[in-house]
Every structure is written in C-alpha cells, then in structure tokens.
C-alpha positions in Angstrom: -21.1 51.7 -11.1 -24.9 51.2 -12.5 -26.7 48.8 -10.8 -27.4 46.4 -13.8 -23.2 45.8 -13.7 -23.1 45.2 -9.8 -22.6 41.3 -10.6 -24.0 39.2 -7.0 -22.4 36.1 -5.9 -25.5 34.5 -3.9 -23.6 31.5 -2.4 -26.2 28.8 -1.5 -28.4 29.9 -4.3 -30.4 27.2 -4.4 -31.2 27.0 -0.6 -34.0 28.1 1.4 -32.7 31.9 1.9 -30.6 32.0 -1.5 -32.9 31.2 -3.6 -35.5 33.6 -2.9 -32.5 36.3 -2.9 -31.9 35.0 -6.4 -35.4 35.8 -7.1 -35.3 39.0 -5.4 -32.2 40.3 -7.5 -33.8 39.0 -10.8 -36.9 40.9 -10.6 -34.8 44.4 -10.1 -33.0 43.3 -12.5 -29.8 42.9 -11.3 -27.6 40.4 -12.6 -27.2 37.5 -10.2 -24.1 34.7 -10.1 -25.6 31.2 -8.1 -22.9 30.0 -5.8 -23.2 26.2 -5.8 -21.2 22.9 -7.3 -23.4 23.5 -10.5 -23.2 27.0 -10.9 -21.2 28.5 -14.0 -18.7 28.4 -12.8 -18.9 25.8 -9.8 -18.5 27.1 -5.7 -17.9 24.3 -3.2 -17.4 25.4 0.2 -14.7 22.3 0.6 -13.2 23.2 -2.5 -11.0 26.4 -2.1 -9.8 26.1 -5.8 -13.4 27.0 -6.8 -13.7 30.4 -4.7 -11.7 32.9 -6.8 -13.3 31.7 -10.3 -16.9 32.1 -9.1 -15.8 35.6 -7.5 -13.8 37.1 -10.7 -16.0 40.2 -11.7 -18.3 39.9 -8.4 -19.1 43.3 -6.6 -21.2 42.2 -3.5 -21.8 38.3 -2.1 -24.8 36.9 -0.3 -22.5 34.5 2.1 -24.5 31.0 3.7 -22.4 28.5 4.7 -24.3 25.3 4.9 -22.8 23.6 8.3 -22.4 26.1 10.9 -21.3 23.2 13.0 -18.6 22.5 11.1 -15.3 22.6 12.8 -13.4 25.1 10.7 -17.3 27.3 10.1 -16.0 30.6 10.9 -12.1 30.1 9.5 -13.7 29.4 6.0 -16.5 32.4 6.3 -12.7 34.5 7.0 -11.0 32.6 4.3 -13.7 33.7 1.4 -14.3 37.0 2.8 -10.6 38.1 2.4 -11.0 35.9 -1.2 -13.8 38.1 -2.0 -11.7 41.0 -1.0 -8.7 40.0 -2.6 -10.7 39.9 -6.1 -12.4 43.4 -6.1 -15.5 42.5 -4.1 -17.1 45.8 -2.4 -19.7 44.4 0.0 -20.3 40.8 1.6 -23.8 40.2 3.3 -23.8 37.4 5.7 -26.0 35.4 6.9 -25.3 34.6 10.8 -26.4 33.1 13.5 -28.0 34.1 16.9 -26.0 34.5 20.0 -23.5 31.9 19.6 -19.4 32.3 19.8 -19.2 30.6 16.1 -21.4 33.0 14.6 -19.7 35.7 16.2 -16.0 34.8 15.3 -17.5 34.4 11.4 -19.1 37.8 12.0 -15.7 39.5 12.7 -13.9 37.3 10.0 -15.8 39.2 7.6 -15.6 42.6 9.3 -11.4 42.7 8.9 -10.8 42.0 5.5 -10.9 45.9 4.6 -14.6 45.6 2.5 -17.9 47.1 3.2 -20.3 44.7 5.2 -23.2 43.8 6.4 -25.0 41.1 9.5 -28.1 39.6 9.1 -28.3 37.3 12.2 -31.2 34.9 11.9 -32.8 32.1 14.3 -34.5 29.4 13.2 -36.4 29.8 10.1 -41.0 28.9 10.1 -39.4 27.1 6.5 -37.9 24.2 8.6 -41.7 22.9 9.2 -41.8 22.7 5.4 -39.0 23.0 3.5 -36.3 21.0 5.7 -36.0 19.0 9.1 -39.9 18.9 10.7 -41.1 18.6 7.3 -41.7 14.3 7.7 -42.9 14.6 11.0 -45.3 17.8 10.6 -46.8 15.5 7.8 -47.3 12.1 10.3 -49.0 14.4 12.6 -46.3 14.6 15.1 -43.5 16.4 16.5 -41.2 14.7 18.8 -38.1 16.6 20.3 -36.4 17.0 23.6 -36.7 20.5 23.6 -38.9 20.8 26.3 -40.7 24.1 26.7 -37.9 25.8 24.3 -39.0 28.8 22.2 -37.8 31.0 19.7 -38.9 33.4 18.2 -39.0 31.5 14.3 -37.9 34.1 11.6 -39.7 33.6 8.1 -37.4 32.9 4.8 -38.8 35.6 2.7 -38.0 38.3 5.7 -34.6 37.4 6.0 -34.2 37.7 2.1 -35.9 40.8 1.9 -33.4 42.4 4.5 -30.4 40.5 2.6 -31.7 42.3 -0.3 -32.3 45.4 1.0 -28.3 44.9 2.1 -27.5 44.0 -1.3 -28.5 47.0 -3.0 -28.8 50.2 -0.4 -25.7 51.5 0.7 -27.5 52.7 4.0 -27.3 49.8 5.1 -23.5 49.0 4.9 -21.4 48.6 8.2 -25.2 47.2 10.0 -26.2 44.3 11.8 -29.9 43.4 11.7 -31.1 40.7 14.0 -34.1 38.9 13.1 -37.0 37.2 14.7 -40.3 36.8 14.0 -43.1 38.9 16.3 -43.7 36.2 19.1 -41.4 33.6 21.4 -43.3 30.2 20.0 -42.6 26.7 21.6 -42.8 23.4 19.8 -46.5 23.1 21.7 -47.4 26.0 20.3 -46.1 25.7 16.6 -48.3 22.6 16.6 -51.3 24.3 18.0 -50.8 26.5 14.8 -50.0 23.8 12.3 -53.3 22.1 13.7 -55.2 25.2 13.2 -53.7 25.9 9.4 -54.0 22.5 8.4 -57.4 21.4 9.9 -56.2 17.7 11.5 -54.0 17.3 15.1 -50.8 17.7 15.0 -49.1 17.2 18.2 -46.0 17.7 20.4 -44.4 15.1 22.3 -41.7 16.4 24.4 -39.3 13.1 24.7 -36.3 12.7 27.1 -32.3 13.1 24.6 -30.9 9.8 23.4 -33.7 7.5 25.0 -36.1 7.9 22.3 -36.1 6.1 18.6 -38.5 9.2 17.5 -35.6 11.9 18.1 -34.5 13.7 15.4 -30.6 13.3 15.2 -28.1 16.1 16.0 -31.4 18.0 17.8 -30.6 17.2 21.3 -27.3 19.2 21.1 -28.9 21.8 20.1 -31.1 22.3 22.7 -28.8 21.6 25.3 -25.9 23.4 24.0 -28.0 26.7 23.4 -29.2 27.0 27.9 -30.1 31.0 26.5 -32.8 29.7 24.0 -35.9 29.5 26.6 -34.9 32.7 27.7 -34.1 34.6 24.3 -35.7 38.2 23.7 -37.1 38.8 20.0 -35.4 41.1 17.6 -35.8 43.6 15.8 -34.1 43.8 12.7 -36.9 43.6 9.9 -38.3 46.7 11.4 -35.1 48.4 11.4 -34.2 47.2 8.0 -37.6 47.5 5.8 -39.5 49.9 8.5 -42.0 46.9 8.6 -43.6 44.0 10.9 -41.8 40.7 10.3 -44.5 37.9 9.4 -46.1 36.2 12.1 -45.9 31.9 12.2 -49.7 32.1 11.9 -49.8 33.6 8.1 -47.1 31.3 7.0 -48.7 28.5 8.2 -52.0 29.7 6.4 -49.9 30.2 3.3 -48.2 27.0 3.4 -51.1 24.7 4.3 -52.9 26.1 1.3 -50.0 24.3 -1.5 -51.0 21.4 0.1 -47.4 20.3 0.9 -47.9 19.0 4.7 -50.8 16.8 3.3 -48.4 14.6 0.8 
C-alpha cells in the first residue's frame, strides 16, 4: 500500500501529543483522520457507537486515552484495539504509561488482538508546566505540591511524537516498546530553579503536606503517594533507541517556551 493511502486515526488529535502527531503526518504528507467528538466523523471514548465509523478505511491508529485513571482505562484501550482490528487496521501505536499495572494491562490489550503494534511509554510530559496542570501556578510564581523531593525524569511533547511517528510510518519499529524520559531525574525544586532561570523572575517550590493545604492541586497527592517507585525511577532510553538521538533536555524547553511569552500572561 503507498504511503499517501495509509489513512491514520490519531485519537486525541487535538491534545498535547496528538496534535503535533497530526502535524508530523501532514508535513510527509500522509493523510491523517483527527479522533475527537468533532472530528469527521466524531470519536468519543464513552461513546462505543462512534469507534467503528471513525475507523472504516484506517490502516494504523495513534491510541491516547485521556483518563488513565479511569476505572475501565485499560478494558476500553482492549475494546478499540480489537475494534481497530476487527475493521482492517494494520498497526496501533499507543501511548502508555510508566511502570504502573494499568498501563501495563492496556499494553497487553493491544498486543492480543492479532495486529501489528507498537509501545511508547511516557512519564510526565516538560508541556504540563505550559500547556496543562502547572501552567496557573508557574505563572503566580509558585509551585505548591506534596511531592516532596519526587523526581522524574520529564519527557518533552515533541520527542514523544517524533517516536509515535517514527512508529507510524517505519515498519522497523513494529512489535517495539520505547520507553521515554528526558536526559536527567528533575525534582519540583529543580524544575523551578530552571523556570527561574528561563523566565528571568523567582519561581519557587513549596513542598506542602496532602490534604492540609488550600494551595494543593487536586487529584496530585494520589499520585505521589500511589506511585512509592517515582523518587527512585531510572531514566529511559527510548528516543535514542527509536530516532538514534538525545531526548531534549528541560533546560531548552524552558528557553523555548519562555521566549512565546506564555508563562508571563
């Protein structure tokens, strides 16, 4: 099949990963399906009747689900991936998480539905400082989470894409999984040492106790507490193995992100 037939389904198209995948695909020139309630046709996740419609004539899908806390996460990555299947589809990239049962049961969902596949497995993304939950706070000067001295090893947006891509449209890379991080473990005290450093004013980090603080950010301290590996994690290696390059370091994005003036609004 030419490439300018292999129709992608790149579910979440609009969101922080999808949308630069979209991007990605245009510029080759591939022809590119946006999986969302106003696509053409329309994908809701909660919406089975929707799946098979925006899959007819699909050969490969970019699969984000937007909740991976929801309950039934990993029985609805296995209920589209055998969808997918079930229409023709010849390869499903998804986009996991790190280290967690959930991911992992979605992970294998996808692997037994008889198509080829591939894992991209990603941490947190640098993009949440701008494009989603810090983004308020990074801009009142000051972080405030019960994370402690928690690290991770923050993955940038346009790496992940650039693997999902690479999965998308090399068949070398069928049957993989590529775990991501970015090139250094980085606590909340030292993102906003580098925030303060890209944006020229303080931005601090104020490491506040779960549940006893009005500044915490909701849902946050399960996740800290619910993930005891997180201090401890070991980076990854999965842009090198996928693109044979370095993954971009927090310091550039913040550069490049503190230049469009967004965390000064």
């Amino acid at each position: 099949m030419p490439a300018s037939a292999q129709l992608t389904l790149v579910i979440g198209g609009t969101g922080k990963t999808g949308r630069r995948v979209v991007d990605r695909l245009t510029a080759l020139g591939r022809p590119v399906r946006i999986g969302s309630r106003f696509g053409h046709p329309p994908f809701a996740w909660e919406d089975p009747a929707t799946w098979k419609p925006a899959l007819e004539g699909v050969d490969r899908v970019y699969i984000v689900h937007p909740d991976p806390f929801q309950p039934d996460y990993a029985e609805q990555i296995g209920a589209l991936s055998q969808t997918a299947a079930d229409c023709g589809t010849r390869h499903l990239v998804l986009l996991s998480g790190r280290g967690d049962s959930v991911s992992q049961a979605s992970e294998e969902n996808v692997k037994v539905v008889g198509v080829e596949w591939t894992v991209v497995r990603a941490g947190w993304f640098n993009q949440n400082f701008s494009e989603a939950f810090f983004l308020d706070a990074i801009r009142a000067g000051e972080l405030a989470l019960p994370a402690g001295d928690w690290t991770e090893g923050f993955v940038d947006a346009d790496d992940i894409a650039d693997v999902a891509v690479a999965a998308l449209t090399e068949d070398r890379h069928h049957g993989k999984t590529y775990e991501l991080s970015g090139p250094r473990l980085l606590s909340f005290a030292d993102i906003a040492a580098e925030l303060s450093a890209a944006t020229g004013r303080q931005i601090t980090y104020t490491a506040i106790i779960p549940d006893t603080n009005p500044g915490d950010e909701p849902g946050f301290a399960e996740v800290f507490a619910s993930d005891p590996a997180a201090p401890h994690r070991q980076l990854a290696h999965g842009v090198q193995e996928a693109l044979g390059r370095e993954p971009k370091d927090f310091s550039q994005y913040a550069r490049e992100t503190a230049a469009t003036g967004i965390w000064n609004a």
